[in-house]
KOLDRENDREN-200388 format. One record per residue: x, y, z of N, C-alpha, C in turn; residue number from 0. Coordinates in Angstrom, 1 decimal. Layout:
! residues N
<pake n_xx="X" n_yy="Y" n_zz="Z" ca_xx="X" ca_yy="Y" ca_zz="Z" c_xx="X" c_yy="Y" c_zz="Z" pos="NUM"/>
...
***
This chain:
! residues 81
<pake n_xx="-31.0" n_yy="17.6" n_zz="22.0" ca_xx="-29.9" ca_yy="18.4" ca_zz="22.3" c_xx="-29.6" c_yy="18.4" c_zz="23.8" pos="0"/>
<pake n_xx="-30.4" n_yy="18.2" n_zz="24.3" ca_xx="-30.2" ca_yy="18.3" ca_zz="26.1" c_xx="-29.4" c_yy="16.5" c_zz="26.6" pos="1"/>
<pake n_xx="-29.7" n_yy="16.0" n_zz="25.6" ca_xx="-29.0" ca_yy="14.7" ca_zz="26.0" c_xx="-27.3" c_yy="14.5" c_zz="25.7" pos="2"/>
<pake n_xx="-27.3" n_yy="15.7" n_zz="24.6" ca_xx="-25.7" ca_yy="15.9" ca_zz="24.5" c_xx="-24.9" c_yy="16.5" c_zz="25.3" pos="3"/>
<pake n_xx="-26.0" n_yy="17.8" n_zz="25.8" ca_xx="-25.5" ca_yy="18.6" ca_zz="26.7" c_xx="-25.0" c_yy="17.6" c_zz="28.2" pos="4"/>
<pake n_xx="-25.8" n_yy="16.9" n_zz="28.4" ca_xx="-25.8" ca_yy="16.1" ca_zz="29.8" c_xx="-24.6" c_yy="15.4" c_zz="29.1" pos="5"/>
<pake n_xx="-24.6" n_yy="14.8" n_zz="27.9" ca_xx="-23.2" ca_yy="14.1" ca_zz="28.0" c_xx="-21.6" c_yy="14.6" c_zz="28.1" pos="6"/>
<pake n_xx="-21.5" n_yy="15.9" n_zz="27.6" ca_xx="-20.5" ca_yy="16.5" ca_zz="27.7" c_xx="-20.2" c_yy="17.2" c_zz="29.0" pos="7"/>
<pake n_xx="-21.5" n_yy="17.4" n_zz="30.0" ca_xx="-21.3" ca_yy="17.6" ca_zz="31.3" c_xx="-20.6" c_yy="16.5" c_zz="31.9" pos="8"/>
<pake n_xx="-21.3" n_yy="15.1" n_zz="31.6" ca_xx="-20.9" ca_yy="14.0" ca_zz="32.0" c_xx="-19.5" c_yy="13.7" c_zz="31.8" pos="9"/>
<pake n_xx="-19.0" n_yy="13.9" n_zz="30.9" ca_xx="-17.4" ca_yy="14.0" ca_zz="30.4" c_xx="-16.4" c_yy="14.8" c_zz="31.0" pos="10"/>
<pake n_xx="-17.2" n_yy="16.1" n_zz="30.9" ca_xx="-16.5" ca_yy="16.8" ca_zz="32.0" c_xx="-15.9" c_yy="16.6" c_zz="33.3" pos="11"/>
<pake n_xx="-17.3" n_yy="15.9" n_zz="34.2" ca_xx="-17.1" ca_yy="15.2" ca_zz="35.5" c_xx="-16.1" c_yy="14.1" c_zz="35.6" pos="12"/>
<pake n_xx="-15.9" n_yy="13.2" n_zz="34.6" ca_xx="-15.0" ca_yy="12.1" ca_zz="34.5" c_xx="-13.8" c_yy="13.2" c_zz="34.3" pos="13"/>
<pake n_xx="-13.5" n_yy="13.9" n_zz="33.5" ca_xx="-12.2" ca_yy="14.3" ca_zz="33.0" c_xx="-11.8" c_yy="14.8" c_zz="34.3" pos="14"/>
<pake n_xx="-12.8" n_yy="15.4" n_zz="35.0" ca_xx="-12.2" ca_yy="16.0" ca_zz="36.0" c_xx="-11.5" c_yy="15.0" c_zz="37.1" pos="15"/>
<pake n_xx="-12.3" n_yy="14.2" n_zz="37.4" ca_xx="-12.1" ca_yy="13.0" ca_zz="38.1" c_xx="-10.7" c_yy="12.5" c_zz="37.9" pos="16"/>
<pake n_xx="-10.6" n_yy="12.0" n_zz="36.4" ca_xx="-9.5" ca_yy="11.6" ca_zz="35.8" c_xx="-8.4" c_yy="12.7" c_zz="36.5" pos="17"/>
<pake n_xx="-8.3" n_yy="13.8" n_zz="35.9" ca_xx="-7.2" ca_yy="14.4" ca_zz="36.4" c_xx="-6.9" c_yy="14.4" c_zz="37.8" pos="18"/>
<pake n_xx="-8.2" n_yy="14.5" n_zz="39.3" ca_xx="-7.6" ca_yy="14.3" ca_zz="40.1" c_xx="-7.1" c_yy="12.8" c_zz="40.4" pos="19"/>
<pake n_xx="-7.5" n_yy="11.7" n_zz="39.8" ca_xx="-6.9" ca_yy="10.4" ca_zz="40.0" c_xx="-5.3" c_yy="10.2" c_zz="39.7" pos="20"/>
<pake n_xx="-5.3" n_yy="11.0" n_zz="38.5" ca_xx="-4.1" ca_yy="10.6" ca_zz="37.9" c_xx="-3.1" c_yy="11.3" c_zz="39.1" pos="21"/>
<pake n_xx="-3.1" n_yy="11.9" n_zz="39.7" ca_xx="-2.5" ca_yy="12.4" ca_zz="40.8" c_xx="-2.2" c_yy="12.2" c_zz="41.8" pos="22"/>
<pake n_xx="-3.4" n_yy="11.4" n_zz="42.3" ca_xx="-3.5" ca_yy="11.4" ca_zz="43.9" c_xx="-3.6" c_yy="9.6" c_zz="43.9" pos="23"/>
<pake n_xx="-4.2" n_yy="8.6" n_zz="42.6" ca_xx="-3.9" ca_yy="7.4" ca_zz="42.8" c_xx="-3.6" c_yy="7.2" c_zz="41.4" pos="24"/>
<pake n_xx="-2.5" n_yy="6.8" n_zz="41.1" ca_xx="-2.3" ca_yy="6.4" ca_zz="39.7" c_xx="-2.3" c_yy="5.2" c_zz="39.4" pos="25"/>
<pake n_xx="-2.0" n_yy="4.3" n_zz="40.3" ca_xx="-2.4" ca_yy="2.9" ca_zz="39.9" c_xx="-3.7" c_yy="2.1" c_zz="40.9" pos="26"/>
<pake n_xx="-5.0" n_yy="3.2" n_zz="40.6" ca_xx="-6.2" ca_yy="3.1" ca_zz="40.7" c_xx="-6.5" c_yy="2.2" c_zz="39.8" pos="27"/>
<pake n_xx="-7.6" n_yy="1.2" n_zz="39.7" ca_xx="-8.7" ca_yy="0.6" ca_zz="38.9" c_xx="-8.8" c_yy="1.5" c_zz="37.9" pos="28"/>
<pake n_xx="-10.0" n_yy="2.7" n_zz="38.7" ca_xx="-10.4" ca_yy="3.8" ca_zz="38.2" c_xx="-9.7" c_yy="4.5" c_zz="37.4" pos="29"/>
<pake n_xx="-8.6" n_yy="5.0" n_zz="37.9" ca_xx="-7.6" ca_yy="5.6" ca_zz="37.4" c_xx="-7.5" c_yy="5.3" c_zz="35.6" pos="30"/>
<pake n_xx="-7.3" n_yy="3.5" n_zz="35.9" ca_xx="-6.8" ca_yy="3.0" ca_zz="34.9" c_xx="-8.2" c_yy="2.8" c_zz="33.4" pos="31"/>
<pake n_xx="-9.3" n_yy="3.1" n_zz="33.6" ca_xx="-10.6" ca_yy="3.0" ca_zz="33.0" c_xx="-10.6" c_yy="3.7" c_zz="32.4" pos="32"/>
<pake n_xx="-10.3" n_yy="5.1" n_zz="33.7" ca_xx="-10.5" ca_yy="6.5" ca_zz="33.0" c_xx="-9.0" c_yy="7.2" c_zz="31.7" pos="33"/>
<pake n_xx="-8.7" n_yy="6.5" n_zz="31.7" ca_xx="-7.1" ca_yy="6.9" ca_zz="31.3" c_xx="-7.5" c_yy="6.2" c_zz="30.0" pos="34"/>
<pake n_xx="-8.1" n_yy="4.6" n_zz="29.7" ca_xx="-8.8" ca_yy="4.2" ca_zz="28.8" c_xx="-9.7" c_yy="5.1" c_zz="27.9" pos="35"/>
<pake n_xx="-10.3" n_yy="6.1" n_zz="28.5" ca_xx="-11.2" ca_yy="6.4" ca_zz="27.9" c_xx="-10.8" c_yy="7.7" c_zz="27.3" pos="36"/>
<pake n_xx="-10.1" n_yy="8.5" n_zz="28.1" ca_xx="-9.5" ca_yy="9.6" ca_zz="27.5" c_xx="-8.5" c_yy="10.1" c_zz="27.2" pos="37"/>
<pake n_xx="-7.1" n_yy="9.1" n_zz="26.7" ca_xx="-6.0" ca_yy="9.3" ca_zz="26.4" c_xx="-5.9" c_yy="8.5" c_zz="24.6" pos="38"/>
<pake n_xx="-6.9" n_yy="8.1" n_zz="24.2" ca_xx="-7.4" ca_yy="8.0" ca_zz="22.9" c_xx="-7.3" c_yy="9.6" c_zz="22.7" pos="39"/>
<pake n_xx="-8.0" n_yy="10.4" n_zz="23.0" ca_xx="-8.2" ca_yy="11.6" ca_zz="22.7" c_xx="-7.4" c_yy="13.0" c_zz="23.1" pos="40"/>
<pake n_xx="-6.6" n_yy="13.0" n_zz="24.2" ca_xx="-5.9" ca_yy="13.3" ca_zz="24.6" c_xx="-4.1" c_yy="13.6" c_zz="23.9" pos="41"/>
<pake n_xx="-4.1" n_yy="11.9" n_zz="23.4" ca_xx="-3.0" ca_yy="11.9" ca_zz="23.1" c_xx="-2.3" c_yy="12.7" c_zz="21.5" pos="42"/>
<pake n_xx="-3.4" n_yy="12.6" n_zz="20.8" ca_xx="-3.5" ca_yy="13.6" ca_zz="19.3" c_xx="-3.4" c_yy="15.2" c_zz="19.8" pos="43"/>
<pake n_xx="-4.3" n_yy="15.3" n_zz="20.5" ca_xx="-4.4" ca_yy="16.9" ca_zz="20.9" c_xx="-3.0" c_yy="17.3" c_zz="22.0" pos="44"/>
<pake n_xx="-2.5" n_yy="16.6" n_zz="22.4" ca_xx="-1.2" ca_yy="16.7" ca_zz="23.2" c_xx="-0.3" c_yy="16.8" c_zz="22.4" pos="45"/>
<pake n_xx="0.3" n_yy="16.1" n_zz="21.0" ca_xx="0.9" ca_yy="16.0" ca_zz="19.5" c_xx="0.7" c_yy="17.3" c_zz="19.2" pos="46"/>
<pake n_xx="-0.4" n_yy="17.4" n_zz="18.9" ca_xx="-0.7" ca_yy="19.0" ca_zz="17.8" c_xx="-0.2" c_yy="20.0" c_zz="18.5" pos="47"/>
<pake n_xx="-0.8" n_yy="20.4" n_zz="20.1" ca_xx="0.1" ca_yy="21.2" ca_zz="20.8" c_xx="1.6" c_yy="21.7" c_zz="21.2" pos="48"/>
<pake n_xx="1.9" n_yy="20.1" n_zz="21.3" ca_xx="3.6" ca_yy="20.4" ca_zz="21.4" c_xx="4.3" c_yy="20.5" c_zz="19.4" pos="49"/>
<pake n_xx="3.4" n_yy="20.2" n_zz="19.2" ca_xx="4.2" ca_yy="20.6" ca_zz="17.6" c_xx="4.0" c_yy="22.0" c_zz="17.4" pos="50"/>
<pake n_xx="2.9" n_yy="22.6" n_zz="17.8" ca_xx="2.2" ca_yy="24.2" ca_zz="17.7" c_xx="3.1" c_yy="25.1" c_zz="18.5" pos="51"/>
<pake n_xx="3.2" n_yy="24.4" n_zz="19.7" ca_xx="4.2" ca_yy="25.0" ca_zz="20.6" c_xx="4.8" c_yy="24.2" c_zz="21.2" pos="52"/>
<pake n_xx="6.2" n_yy="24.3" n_zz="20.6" ca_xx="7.3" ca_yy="23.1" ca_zz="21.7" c_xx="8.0" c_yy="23.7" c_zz="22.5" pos="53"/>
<pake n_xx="7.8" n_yy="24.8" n_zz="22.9" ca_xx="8.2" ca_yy="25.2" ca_zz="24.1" c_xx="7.3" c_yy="24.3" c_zz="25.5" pos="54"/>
<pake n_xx="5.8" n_yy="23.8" n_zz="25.3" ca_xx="5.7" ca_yy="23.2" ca_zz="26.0" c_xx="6.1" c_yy="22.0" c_zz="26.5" pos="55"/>
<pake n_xx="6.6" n_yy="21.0" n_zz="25.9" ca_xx="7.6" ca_yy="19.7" ca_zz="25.8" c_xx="8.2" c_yy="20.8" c_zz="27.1" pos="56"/>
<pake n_xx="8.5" n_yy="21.6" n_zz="27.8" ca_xx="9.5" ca_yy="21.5" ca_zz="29.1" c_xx="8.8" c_yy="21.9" c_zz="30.6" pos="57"/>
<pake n_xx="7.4" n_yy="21.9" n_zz="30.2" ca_xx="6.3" ca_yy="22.6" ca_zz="31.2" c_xx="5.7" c_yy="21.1" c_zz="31.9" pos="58"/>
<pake n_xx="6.1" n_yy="21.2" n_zz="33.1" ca_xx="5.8" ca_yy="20.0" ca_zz="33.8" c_xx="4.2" c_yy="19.9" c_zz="33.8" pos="59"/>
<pake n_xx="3.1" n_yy="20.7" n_zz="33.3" ca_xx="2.0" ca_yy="20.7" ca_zz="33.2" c_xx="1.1" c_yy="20.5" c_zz="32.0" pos="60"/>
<pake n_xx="0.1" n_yy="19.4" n_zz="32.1" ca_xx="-0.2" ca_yy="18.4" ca_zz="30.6" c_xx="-1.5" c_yy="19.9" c_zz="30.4" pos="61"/>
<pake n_xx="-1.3" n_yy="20.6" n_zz="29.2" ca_xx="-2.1" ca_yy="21.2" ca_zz="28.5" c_xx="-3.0" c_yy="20.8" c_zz="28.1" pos="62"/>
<pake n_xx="-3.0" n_yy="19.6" n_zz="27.7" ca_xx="-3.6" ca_yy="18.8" ca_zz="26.5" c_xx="-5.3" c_yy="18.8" c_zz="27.3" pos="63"/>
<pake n_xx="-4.8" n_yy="19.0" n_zz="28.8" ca_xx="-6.2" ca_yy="18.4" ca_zz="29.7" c_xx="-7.1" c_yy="20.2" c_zz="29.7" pos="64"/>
<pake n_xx="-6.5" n_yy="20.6" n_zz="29.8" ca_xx="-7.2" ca_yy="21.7" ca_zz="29.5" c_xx="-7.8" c_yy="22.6" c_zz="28.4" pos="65"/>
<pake n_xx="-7.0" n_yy="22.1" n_zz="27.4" ca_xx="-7.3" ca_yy="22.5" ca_zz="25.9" c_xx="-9.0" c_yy="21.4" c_zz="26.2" pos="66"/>
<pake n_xx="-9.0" n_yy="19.8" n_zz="26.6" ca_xx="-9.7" ca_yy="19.0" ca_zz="26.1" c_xx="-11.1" c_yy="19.9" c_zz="26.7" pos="67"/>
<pake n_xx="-11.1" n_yy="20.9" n_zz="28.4" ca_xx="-11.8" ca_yy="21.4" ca_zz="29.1" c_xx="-12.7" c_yy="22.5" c_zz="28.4" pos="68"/>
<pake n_xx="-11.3" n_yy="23.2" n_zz="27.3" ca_xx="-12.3" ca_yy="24.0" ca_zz="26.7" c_xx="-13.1" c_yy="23.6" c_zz="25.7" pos="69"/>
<pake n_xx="-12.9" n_yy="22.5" n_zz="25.1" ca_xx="-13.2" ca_yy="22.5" ca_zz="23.8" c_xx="-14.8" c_yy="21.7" c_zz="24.2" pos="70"/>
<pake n_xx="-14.6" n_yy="21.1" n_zz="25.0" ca_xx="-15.7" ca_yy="20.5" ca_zz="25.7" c_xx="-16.9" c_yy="21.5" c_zz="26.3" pos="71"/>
<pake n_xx="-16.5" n_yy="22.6" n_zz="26.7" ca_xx="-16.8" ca_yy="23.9" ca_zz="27.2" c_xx="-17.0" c_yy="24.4" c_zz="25.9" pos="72"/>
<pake n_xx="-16.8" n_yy="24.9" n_zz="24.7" ca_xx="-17.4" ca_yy="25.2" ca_zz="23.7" c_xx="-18.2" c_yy="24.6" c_zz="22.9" pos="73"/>
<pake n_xx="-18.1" n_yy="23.3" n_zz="22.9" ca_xx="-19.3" ca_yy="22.3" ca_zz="22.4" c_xx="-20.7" c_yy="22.3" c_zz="23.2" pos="74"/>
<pake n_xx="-20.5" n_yy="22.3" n_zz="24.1" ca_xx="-21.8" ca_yy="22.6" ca_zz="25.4" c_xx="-22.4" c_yy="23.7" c_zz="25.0" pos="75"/>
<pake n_xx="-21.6" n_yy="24.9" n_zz="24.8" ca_xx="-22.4" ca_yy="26.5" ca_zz="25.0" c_xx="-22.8" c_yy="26.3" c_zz="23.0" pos="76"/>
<pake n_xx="-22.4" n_yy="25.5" n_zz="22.0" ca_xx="-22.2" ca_yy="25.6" ca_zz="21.2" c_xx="-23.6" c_yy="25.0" c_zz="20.8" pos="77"/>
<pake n_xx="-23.9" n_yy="23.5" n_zz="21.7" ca_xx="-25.2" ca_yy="23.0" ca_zz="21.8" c_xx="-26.3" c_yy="23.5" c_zz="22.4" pos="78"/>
<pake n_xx="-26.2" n_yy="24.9" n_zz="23.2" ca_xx="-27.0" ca_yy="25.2" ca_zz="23.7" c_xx="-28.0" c_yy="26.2" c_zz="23.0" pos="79"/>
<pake n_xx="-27.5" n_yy="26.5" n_zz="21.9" ca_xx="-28.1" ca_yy="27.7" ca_zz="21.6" c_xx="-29.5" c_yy="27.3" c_zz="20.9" pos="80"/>
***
């Protein structure tokens, strides 16, 4: 269980990464790796959202990355018990 835990921390720290990349260098290497790895997963949960609520479709701000923060954040506390 602690090896999950470390991995979902680990995810975290990329995700985080990722978001400030996507921002500050978008046509990074890195950037482009990280974008590899989590816009597989990103991009369904971005779908479901704007279909759930299409009022976001006009919100200059990607949800999808923070939905991914919680859910990642409930799998951790969910593994810890």
């Amino acid at each position: 269980m602690k090896i999950i835990s470390w991995l979902l921390s680990v995810l975290e720290l990329l995700l985080l990464i990722y978001v400030i990349m996507k921002y500050v260098r978008p046509d990074n290497k890195i950037t482009e790796l990280l974008r590899k790895l989590f816009e597989p997963a990103l991009k369904p949960l971005r779908e479901a959202m704007l279909k759930s609520f299409p009022a976001l479709a006009n919100v200059q701000f990607d949800y999808a990355i923070v939905a991914a923060f919680i859910i990642l954040a409930l799998l951790s506390r969910i593994l810890s018990f």
